[in-house]
N, C-alpha and C positions, 0 to 999 in steps of 0.2 A: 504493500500500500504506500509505504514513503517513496519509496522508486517512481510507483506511478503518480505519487505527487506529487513529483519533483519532475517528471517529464511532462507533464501538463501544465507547470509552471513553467518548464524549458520551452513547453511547444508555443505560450504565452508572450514569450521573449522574442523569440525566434519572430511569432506575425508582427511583433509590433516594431523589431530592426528591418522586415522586409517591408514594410509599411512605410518606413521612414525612407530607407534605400529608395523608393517608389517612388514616392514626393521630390528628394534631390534631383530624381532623375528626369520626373514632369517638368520642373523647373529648369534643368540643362537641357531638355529638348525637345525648349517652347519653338513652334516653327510658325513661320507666317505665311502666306500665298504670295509667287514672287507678281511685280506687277509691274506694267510698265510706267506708271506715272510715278515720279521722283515726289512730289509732297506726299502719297500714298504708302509710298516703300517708308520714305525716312518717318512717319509717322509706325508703321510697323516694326521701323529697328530699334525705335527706344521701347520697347517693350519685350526686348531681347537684353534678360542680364549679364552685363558684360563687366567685367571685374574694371574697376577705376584704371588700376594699371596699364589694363592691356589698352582701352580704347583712347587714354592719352597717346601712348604708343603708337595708335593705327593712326590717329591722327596728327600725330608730330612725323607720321612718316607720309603722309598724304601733303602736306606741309611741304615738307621739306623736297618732294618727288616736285613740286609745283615751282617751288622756288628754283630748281634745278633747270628744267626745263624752259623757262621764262628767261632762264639767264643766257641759256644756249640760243634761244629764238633772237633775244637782245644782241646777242655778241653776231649770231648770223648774219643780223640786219645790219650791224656797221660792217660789217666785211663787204658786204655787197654795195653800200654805200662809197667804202674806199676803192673797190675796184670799178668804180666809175673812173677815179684819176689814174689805175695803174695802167701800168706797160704790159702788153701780154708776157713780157720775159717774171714780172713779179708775180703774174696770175698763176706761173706754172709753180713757182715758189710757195705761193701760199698752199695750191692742192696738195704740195708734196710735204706740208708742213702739216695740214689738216689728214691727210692719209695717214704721218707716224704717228702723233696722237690719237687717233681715230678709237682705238680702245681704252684710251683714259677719261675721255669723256661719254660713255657710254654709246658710241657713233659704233663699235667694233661688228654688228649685226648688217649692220649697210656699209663696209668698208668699202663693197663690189663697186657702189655709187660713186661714191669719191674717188675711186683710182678712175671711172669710168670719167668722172668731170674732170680730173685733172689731163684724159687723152686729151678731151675736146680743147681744155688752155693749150695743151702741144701743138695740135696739128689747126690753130687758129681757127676753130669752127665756128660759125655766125654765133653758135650759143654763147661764144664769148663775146662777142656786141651786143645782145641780147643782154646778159646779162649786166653790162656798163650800162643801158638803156634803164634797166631797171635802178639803178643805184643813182644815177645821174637826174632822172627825168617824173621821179614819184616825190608826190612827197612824204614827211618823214613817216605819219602814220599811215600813209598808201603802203609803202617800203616794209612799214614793221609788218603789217595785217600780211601782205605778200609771202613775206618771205616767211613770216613765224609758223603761219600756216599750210598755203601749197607747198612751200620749201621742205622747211624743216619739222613742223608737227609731223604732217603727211608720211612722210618718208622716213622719220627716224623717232622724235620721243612719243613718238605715240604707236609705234610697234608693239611694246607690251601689250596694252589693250586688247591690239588683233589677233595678236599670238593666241591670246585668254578666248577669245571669240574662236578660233579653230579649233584650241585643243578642247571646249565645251560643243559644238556642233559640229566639227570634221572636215570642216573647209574656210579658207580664209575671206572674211568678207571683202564687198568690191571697196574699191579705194573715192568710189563716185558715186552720186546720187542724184538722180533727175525725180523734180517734183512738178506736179502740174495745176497749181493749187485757182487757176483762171481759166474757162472757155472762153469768154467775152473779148472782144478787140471792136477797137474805134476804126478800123478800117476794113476793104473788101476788096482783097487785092486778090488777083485775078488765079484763079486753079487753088487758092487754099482754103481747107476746110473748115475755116473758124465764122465764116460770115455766111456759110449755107446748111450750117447742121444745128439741130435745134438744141437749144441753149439750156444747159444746165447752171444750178445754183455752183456758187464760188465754193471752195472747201472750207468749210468752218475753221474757224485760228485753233479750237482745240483741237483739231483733229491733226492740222499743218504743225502745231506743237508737237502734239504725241510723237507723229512719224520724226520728229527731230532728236526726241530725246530718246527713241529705240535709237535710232542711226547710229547718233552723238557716243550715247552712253554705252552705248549695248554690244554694238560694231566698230566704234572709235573710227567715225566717217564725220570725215572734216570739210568736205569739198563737194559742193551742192552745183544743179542748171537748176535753175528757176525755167518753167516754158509757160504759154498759152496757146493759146488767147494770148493780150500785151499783158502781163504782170503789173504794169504799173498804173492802170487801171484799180487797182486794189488800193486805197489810203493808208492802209496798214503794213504795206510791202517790207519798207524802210526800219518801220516799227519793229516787226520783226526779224529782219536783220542786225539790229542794234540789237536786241537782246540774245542774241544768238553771235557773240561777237566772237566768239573763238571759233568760227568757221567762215567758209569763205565762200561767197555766191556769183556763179556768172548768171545774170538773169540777159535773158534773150529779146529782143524788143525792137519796134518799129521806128522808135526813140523819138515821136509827136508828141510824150507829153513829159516828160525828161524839160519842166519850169528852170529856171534860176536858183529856184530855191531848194530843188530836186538835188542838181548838179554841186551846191554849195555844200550839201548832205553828205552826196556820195564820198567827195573830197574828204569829209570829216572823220566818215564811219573806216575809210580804208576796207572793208571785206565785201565790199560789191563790186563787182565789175560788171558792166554795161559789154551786152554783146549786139550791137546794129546791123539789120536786116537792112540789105541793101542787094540791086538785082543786077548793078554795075555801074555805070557814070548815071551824071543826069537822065538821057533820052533815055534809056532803057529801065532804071529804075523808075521815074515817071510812069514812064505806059502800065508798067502791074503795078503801081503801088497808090498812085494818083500824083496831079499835078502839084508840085513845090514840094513834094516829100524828100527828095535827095537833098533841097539845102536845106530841110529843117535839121536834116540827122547830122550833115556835115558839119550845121552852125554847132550842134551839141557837142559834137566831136572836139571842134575850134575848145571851148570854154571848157570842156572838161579835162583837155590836154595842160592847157591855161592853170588849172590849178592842180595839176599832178596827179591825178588819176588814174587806174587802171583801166581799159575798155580795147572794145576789138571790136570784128565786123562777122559779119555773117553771110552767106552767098547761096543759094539754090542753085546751081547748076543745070541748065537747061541747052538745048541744041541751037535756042537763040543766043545765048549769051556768053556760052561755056567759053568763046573764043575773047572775049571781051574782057572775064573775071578771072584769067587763066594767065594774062599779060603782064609784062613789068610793070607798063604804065599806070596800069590801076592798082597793081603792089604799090609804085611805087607813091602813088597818091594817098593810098593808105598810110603807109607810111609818115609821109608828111603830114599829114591829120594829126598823129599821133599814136595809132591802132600799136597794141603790144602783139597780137596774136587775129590771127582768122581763120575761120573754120566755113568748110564747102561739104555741103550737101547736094544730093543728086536728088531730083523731081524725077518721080517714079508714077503716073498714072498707076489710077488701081478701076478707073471704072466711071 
């Protein structure tokens, strides 16, 4: 009888440390639903207890990961600044300087890029007037937003991120992202589908958020096309550019409503760049686009070059024109505009 009341007392003990065990462990492994809105999640994660220690920790290292990188993106953008004035014989000097350190500053993942940039300083490739163009003819927050982002985030401190996105889903996310958050355009230029298909509502900002902060956060996709319809049709375009400033936007556009006060903006924000739709010189852009269209977009070009801007052109490629938009002379007037880059599309009849 004491035996067995002492193992009934034992068995007594025994539920109420497996009880307690129970409880610690409800506690260690409280979960939440993961989600993709950032106020939703961080209101989920204070309710994960996390020892004082560790989440100072996670966050002096989150810190310091920030500061690290900010300094790289800074230091990148006066390099590029000063090889506006350098001699291609210092360009190939500084590559071969940024190649030996390339694994002290945490570059050793993208070394390939950099022995690859330092060819193009050797064998004098346009990318190196390109890139004097860049350092010379931005200015200072066009330069930083440039280079901190497409440059350097893009391609080097922000590979962790992506790494984490493959080794969780098994392939590396894309490096670009087109959104199409406008059907609507103030114009009806000739063979495009925006002025003869029936008109849908614009995408909601929460929705054009969400998709930013999977991208952003989830993918570590820094580099966005805005299309339509015209984008800037939207009052809130700019708006949201500006809060999304650690990314960088070419939005695409007819460039008729690109105000003064538009252009004084873009200047400001540095992570927009203007890409202008144009079908070649005057006469030809005219005829599809309407009468005075090519000097509204050139005068834009003018002012936006004027205060140091990013921006480029855009071309549909057509059997009237291919011979036209394919020329030096119209390189070369781009050029002179100011345009940093242009991209050709080919008109493809579907029907």
């Amino acid at each position: 009888q004491e035996t067995g009341g002492k193992d009934d007392k034992g068995n007594k003990e025994d539920k109420e440390d497996e009880e307690d065990e129970e409880d610690e462990e409800d506690e260690e492994e409280i979960r939440y639903k993961s989600c993709w809105n950032p106020p939703e999640r961080e209101e989920a994660e204070k309710k994960v207890p996390v020892p004082f220690f560790v989440g100072e920790g996670r966050k002096m290292n989150k810190i310091m990961g920030k500061i690290k990188n900010l300094a790289i993106e800074r230091m990148a953008s006066q390099a590029i600044r000063l090889m506006g004035s350098c001699s291609d014989e210092n360009l190939v000097r500084f590559a071969s300087l940024l190649e030996k350190t390339a694994g002290k500053i945490d570059f050793a993942p993208r070394k390939r890029q950099v022995e690859y940039a330092k060819k193009l300083f050797e064998t004098r490739h346009p990318f190196t007037r390109w890139m004097k163009r860049i350092g010379n003819e931005l200015n200072p927050r066009c330069r930083d937003q440039f280079t901190g982002i497409v440059l350097v985030k893009e391609h080097f401190t922000n590979q962790e991120r992506k790494d984490s996105f493959k080794e969780k889903h098994g392939f590396f996310p894309p490096t670009h992202l087109a959104i199409s958050p406008i059907t609507r355009c103030n114009l009806r230029c000739d063979g495009c589908w925006a002025g003869k298909y029936a008109q849908v509502p614009d995408m909601e900002m929460d929705l054009l958020e969400k998709i930013m902060f999977e991208a952003r956060d989830e993918m570590g996709i820094h580099f966005y096309t805005i299309t339509g319809g015209e984008p800037f049709l939207r009052k809130d375009l700019l708006d949201f550019c500006e809060k999304f400033s650690d990314c960088y936007f070419n939005i695409y556009t007819n460039g008729t409503l690109i105000t003064d006060n538009v252009v004084e903006r873009i200047g400001k924000l540095g992570n927009v760049a203007p890409m202008f739709s144009l079908e070649g010189g005057r006469e030809t852009t005219d005829a599809r686009r309407g009468k005075g269209i090519y000097d509204k977009v050139t005068t834009t070009m003018k002012k936006l070059r004027d205060k140091g801007a990013f921006f480029g052109f855009s071309v549909t490629e057509t059997r009237y024109n291919a011979e036209e938009v394919s020329s030096e002379a119209f390189i070369d007037e781009m050029l002179e505009l100011g345009c940093f880059n242009g991209w050709y599309f080919q008109y493809i009849p579907i029907g």
